[in-house]
Structure formats: C-alpha cells, structure tokens
Backbone as ProteinMPNN parsed JSONL, in Angstrom:
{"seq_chain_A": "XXXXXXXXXXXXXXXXXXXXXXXXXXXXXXXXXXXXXXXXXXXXXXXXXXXXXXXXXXXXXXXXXXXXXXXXXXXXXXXXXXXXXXXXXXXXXXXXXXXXXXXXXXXXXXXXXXXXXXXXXXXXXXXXXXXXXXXXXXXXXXXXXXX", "coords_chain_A": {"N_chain_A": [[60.507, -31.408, -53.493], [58.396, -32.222, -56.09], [54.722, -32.078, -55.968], [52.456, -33.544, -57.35], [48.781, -34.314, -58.907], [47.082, -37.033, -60.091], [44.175, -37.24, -61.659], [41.262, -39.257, -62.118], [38.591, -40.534, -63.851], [35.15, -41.4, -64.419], [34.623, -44.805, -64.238], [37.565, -46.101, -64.725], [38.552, -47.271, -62.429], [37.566, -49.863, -63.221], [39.437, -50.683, -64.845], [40.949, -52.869, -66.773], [38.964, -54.63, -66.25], [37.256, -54.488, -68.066], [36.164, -53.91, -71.911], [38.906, -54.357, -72.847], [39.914, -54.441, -75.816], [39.981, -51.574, -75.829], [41.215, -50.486, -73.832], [42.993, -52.519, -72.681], [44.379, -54.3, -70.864], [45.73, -54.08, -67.983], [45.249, -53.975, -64.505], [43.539, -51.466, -62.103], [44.557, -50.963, -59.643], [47.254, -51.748, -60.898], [48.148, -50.208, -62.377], [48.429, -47.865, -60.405], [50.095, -49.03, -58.932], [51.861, -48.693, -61.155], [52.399, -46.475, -61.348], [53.205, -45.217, -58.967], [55.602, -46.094, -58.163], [56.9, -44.593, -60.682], [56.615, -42.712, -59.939], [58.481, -42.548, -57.483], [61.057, -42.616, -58.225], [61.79, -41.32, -60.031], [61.407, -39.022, -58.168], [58.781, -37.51, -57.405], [56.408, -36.569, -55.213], [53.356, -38.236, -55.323], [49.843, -38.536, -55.5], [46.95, -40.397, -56.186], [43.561, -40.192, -57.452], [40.297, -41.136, -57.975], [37.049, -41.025, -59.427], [33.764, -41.701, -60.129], [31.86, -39.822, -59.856], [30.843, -36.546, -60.871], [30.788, -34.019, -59.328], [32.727, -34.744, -57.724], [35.141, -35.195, -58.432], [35.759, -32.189, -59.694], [35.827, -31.184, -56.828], [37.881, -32.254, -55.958], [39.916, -30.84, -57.963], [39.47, -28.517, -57.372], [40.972, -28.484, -54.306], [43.391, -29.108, -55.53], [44.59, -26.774, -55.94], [45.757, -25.741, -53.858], [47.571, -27.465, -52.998], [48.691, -29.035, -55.008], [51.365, -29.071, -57.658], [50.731, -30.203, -59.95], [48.746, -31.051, -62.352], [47.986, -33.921, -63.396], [45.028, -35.307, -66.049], [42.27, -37.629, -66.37], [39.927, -37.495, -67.728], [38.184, -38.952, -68.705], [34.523, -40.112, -69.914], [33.488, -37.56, -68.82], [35.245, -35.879, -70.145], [34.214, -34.989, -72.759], [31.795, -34.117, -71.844], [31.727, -32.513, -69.576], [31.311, -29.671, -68.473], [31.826, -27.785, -66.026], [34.438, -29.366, -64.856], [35.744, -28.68, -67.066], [35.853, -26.048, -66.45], [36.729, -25.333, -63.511], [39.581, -26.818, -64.113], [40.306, -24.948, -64.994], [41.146, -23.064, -63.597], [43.12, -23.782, -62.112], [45.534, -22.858, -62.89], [48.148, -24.071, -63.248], [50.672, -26.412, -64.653], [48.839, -29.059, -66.484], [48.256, -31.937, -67.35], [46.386, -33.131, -69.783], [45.238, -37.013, -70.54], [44.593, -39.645, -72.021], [44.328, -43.085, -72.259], [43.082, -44.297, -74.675], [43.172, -43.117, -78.073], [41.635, -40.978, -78.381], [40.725, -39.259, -80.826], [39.812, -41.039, -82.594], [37.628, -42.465, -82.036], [34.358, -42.848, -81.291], [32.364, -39.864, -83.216], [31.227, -38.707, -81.223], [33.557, -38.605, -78.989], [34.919, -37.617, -80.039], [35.545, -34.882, -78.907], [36.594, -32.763, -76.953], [36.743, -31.015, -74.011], [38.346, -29.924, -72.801], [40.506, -30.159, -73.605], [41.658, -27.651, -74.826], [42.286, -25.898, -72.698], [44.233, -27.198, -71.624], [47.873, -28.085, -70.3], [49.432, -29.998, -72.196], [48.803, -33.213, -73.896], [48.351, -36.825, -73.837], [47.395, -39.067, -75.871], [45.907, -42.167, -76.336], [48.123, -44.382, -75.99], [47.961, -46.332, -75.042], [48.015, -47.457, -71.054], [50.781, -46.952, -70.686], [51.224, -44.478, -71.117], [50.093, -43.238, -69.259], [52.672, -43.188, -67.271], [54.487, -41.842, -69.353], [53.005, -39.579, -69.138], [53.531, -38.194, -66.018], [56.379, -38.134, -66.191], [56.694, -36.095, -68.41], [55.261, -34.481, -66.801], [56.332, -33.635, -64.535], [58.878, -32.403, -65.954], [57.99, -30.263, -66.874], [56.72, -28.389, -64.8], [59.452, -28.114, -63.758], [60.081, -26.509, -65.268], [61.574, -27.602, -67.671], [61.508, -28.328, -70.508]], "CA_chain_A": [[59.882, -32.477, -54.245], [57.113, -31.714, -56.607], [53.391, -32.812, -55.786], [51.543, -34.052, -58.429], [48.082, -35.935, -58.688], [46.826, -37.838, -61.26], [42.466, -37.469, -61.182], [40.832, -40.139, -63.171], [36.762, -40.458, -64.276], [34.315, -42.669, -64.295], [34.622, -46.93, -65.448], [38.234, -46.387, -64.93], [38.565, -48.181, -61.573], [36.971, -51.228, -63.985], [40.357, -51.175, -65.731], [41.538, -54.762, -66.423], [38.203, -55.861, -67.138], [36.363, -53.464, -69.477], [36.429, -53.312, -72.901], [40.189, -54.893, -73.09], [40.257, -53.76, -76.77], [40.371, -50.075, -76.055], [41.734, -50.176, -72.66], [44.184, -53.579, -72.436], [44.819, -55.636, -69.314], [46.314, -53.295, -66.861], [43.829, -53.521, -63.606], [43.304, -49.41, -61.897], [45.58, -51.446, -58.786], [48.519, -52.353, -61.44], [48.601, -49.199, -62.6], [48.856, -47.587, -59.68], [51.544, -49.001, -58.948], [53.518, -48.395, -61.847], [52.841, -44.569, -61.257], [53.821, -44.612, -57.754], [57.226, -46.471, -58.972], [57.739, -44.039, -61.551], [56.682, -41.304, -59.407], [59.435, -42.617, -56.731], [62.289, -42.889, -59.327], [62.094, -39.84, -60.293], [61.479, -38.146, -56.744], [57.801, -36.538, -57.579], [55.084, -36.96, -54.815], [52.211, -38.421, -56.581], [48.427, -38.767, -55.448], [46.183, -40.907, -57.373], [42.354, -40.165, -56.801], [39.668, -41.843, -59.089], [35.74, -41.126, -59.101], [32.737, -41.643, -60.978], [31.035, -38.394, -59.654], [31.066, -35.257, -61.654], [31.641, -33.21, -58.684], [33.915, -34.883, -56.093], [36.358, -34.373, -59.262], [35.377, -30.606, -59.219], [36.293, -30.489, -55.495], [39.423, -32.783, -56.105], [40.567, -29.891, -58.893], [39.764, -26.926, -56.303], [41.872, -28.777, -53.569], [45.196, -29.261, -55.848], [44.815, -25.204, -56.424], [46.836, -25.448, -52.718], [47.905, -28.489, -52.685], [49.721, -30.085, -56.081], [52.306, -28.397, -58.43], [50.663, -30.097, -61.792], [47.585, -32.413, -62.256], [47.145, -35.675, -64.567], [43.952, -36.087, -65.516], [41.986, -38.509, -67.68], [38.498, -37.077, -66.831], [37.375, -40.558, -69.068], [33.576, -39.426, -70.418], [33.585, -36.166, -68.203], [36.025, -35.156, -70.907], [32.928, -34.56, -73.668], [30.631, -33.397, -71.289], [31.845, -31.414, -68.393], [31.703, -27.852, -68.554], [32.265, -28.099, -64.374], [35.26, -29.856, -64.289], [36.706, -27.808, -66.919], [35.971, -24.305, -65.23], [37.767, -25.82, -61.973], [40.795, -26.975, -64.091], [41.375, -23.653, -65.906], [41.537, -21.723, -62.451], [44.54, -24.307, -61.676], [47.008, -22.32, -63.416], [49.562, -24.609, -63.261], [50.669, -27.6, -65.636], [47.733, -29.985, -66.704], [48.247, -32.881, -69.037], [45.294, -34.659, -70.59], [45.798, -38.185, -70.942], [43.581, -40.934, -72.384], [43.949, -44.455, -72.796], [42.942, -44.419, -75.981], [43.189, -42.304, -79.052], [39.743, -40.248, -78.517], [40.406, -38.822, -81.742], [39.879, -42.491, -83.575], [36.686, -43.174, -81.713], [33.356, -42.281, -82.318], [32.603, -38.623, -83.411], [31.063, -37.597, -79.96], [34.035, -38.401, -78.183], [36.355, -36.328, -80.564], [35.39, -33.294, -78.793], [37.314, -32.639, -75.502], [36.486, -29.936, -73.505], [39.697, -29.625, -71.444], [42.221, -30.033, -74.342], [42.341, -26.208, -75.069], [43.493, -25.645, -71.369], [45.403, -28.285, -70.781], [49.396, -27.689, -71.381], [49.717, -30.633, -72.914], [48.124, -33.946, -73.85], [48.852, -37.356, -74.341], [46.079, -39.673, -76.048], [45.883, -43.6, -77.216], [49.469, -44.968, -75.822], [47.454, -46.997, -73.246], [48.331, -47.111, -69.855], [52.061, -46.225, -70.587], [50.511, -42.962, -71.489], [49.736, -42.572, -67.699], [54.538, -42.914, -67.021], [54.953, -40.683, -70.076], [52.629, -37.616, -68.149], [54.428, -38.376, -64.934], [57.709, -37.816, -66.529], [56.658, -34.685, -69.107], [54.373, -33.05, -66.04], [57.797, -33.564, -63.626], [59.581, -31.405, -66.48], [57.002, -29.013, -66.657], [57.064, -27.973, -63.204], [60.726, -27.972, -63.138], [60.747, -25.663, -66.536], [62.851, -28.368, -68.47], [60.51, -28.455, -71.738]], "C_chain_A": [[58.516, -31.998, -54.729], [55.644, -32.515, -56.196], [52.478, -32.51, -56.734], [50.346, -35.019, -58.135], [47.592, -36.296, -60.122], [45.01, -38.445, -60.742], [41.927, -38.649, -62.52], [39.254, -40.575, -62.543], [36.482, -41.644, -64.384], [34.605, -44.202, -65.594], [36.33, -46.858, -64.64], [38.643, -47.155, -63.311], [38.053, -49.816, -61.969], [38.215, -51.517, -64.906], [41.063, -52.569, -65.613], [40.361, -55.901, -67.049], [36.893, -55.591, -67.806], [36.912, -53.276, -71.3], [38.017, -52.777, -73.396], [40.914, -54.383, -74.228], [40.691, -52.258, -76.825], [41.469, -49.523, -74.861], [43.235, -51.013, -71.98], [43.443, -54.093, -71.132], [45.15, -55.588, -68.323], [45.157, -53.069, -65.757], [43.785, -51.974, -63.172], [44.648, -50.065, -60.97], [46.805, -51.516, -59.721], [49.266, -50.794, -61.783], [48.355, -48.433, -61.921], [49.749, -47.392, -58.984], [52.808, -48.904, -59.571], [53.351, -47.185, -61.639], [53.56, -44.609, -60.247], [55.214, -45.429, -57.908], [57.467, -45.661, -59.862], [58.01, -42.982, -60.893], [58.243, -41.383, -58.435], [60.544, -42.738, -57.259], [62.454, -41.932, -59.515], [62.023, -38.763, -59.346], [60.03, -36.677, -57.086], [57.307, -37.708, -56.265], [53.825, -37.263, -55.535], [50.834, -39.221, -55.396], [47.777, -39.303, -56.173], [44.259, -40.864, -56.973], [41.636, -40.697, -58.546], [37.934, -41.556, -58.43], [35.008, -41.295, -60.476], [31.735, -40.689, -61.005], [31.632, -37.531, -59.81], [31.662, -34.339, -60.531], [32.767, -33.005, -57.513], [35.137, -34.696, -57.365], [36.615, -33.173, -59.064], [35.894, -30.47, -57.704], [37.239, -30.426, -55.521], [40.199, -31.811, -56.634], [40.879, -28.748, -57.729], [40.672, -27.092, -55.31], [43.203, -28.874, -53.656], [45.046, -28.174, -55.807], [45.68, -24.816, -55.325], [47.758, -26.189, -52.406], [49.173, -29.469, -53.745], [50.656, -28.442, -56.951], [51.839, -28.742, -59.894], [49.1, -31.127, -61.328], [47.682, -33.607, -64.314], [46.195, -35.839, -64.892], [43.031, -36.772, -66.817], [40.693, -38.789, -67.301], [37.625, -38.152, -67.395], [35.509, -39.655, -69.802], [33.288, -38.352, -69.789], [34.283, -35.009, -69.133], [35.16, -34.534, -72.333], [31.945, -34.24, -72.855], [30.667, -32.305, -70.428], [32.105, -30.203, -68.424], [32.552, -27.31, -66.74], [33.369, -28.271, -64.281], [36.512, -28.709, -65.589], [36.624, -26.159, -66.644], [36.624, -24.246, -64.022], [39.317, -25.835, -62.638], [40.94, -25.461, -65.057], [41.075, -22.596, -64.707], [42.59, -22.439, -61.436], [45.498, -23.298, -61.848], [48.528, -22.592, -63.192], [49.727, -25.348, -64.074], [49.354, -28.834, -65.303], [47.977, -30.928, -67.556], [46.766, -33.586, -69.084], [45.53, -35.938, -70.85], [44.384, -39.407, -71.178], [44.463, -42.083, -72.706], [44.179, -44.695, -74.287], [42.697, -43.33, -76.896], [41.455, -41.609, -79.362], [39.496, -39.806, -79.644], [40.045, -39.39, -83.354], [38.72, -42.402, -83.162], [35.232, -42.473, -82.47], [33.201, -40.58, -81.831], [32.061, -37.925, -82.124], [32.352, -37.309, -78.853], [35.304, -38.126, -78.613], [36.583, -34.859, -79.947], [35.826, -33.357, -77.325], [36.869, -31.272, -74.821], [37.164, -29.355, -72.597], [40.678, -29.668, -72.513], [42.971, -28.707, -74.396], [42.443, -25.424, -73.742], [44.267, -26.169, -70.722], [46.779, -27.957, -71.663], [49.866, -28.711, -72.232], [48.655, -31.91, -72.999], [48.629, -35.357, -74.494], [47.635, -38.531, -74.284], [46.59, -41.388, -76.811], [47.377, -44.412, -76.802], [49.459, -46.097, -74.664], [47.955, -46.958, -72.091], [50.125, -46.489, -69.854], [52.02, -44.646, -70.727], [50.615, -42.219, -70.388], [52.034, -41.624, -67.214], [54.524, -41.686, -68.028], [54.126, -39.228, -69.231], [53.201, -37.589, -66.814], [55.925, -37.92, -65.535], [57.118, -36.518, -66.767], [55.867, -34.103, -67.758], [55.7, -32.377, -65.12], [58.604, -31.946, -64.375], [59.228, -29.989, -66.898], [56.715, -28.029, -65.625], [58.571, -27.276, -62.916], [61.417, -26.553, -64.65], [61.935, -26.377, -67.106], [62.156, -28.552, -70.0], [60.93, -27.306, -72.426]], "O_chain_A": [[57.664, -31.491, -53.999], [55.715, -33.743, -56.175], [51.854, -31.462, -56.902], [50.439, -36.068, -57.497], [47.876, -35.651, -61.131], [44.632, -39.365, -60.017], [42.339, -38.649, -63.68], [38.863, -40.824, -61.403], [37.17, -42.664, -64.438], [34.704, -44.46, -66.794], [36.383, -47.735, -63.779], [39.532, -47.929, -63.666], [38.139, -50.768, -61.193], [38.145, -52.465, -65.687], [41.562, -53.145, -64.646], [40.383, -56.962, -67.673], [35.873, -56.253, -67.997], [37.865, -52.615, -71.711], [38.402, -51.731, -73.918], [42.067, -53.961, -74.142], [41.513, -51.786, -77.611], [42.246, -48.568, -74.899], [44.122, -50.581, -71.245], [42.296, -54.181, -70.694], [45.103, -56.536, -67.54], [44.274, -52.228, -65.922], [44.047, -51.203, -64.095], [45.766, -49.792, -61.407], [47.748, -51.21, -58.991], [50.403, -50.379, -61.562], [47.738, -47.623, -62.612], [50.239, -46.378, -58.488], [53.985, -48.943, -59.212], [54.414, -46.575, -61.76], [54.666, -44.082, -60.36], [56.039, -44.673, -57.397], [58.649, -45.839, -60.158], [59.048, -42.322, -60.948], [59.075, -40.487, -58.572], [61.32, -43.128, -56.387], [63.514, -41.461, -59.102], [62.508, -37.664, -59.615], [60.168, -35.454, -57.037], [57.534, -38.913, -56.156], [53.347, -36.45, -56.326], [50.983, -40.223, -54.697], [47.833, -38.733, -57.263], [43.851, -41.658, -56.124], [42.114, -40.674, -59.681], [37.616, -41.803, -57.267], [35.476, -41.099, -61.597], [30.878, -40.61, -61.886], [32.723, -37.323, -59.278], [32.807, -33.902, -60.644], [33.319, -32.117, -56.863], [36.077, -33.955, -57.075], [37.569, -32.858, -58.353], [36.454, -29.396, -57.485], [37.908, -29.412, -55.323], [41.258, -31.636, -56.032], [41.937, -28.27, -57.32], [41.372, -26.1, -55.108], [44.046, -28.823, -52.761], [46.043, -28.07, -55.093], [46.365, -23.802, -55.461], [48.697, -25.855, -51.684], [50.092, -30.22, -53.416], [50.505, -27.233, -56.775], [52.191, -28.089, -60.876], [48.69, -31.646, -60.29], [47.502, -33.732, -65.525], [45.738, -36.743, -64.193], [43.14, -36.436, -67.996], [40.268, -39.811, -66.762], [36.537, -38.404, -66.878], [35.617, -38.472, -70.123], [32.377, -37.885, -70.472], [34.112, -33.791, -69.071], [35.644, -33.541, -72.875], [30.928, -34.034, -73.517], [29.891, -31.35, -70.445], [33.254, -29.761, -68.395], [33.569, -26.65, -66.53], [33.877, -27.409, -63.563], [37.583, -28.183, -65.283], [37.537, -25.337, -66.725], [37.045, -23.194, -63.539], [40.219, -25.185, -62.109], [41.93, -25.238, -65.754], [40.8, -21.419, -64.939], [42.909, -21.997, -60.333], [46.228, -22.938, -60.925], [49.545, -21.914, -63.042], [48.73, -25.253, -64.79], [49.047, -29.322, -64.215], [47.868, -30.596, -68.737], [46.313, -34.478, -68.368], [46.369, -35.958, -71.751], [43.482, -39.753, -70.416], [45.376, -41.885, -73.507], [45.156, -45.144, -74.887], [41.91, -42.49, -76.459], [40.568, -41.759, -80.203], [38.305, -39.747, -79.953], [39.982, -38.891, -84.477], [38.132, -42.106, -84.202], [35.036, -41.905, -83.544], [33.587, -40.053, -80.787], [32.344, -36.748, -81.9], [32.406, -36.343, -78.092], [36.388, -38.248, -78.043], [37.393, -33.989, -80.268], [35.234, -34.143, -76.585], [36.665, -30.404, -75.669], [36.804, -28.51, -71.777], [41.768, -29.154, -72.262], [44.162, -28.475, -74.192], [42.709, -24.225, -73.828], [44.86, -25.909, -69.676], [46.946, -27.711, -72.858], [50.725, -28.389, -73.053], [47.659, -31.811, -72.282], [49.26, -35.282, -75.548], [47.05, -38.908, -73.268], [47.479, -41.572, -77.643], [47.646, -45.239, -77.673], [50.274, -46.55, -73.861], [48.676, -45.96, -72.104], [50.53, -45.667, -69.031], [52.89, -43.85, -70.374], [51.011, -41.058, -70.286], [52.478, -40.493, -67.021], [54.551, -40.555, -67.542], [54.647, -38.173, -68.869], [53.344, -36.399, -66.533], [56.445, -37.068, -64.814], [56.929, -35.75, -65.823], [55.951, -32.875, -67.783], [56.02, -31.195, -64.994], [58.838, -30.879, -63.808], [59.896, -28.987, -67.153], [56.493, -26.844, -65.876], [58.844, -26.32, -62.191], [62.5, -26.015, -64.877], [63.077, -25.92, -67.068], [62.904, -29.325, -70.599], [60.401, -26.997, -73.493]]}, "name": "protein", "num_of_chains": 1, "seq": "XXXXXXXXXXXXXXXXXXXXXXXXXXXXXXXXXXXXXXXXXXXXXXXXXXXXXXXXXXXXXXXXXXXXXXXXXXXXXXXXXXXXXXXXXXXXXXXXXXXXXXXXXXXXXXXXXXXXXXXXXXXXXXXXXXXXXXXXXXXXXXXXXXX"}
C-alpha cells in the first residue's frame, strides 16, 4: 500500500470560512475527510499535515524523503515565496503534485509565479477542493507507473 501525504500552508486550516469566493465552503475537517475516503477506496495510506510555519513544512518534506511514496502539496502563499520549501521538495525525488484551490494563474500577478511548479511532476490548479481527490487518484497512478 502506497504512503502518501498531502502538506498544506498557511490560512488553509481557515477553509470554510475565508474568502468563500476563491476557496468555497468546504471546512480543512470536511475535506479531510473526503481525502481519507478517497484515500481508503482506493487502498493508498494518506497523511494530512497542515501548518502556517515556513519551516515545520521544510521538516515535514525532509521526513516523507523516508517515509511517503509521493507528496500533495498546496504550499498556499509559501508557493510565491519559498525558496526553503522548494529546495526540500526537489531532494524528494519522488512524485509531487502541486495543487491549489484556485486557479493561481487568474489571480493577481504576484501569485502567478510558483516556485515549486518546475519540480513538481504534475499540477493541478483552480478545481477547488475536488482538486485535492483528483491528486490522490493521479499521485496513486504515479507511484504505481500507470500514467
């Protein structure tokens, strides 16, 4: 069984009741539980860790390097700033998806610029929280070399 986690950045534990327009209605708890239902359907182990500090992410990254088979992660504004978090995830060397919420590449022009896209194997942006099931599935098949 594959072990996967799914790291997620700062606000997003406020999901449900932030800025509804970009984010919806889904609390961090709801969607939680639809991962760990999708994850169990499909027979992945799945971890879900969430911070608002730059470097307990950074640790979180160095710890899957023994520990997971792919990572999730939706580093939220860490994703335009962090040089840190991505120097940790490009010494993963395993499957990475990117995933946002929302279409970063609609918003405003600072937060067109990702700094993890061009090492992440894939990425899936703006499909709101269903976004989260679709990288749970594609990371599953990634792992398993079905892509």
């Amino acid at each position: 069984m594959n072990n996967i986690i799914i790291i997620n950045g700062p606000n997003l534990n406020l999901l449900g009741s932030r800025e509804e327009s970009q984010y919806g209605t889904v609390t961090y708890e709801e969607l939680k539980d639809k991962c760990a239902d999708k994850a169990k359907e499909i027979g992945v182990n799945l971890e879900f860790f969430q911070s608002n500090i730059e470097g307990e992410i950074v640790n979180i990254i160095q710890q899957s390097i023994k520990k997971h088979d792919g990572i999730i992660i939706n580093a939220a504004a860490f994703t335009h700033t962090s040089v840190a978090i991505r120097d940790a995830l490009s010494i993963f060397k395993k499957p990475i998806i990117e995933m946002h919420i929302s279409n970063i590449y609609k918003r405003e022009d600072f937060r067109q610029k990702s700094l993890i896209s061009d090492i992440s194997t894939g990425g899936i942006f703006g499909l709101g929280t269903n976004g989260y099931i679709l990288a749970i599935i594609s990371i599953q098949k990634l792992i398993n070399n079905e892509n």
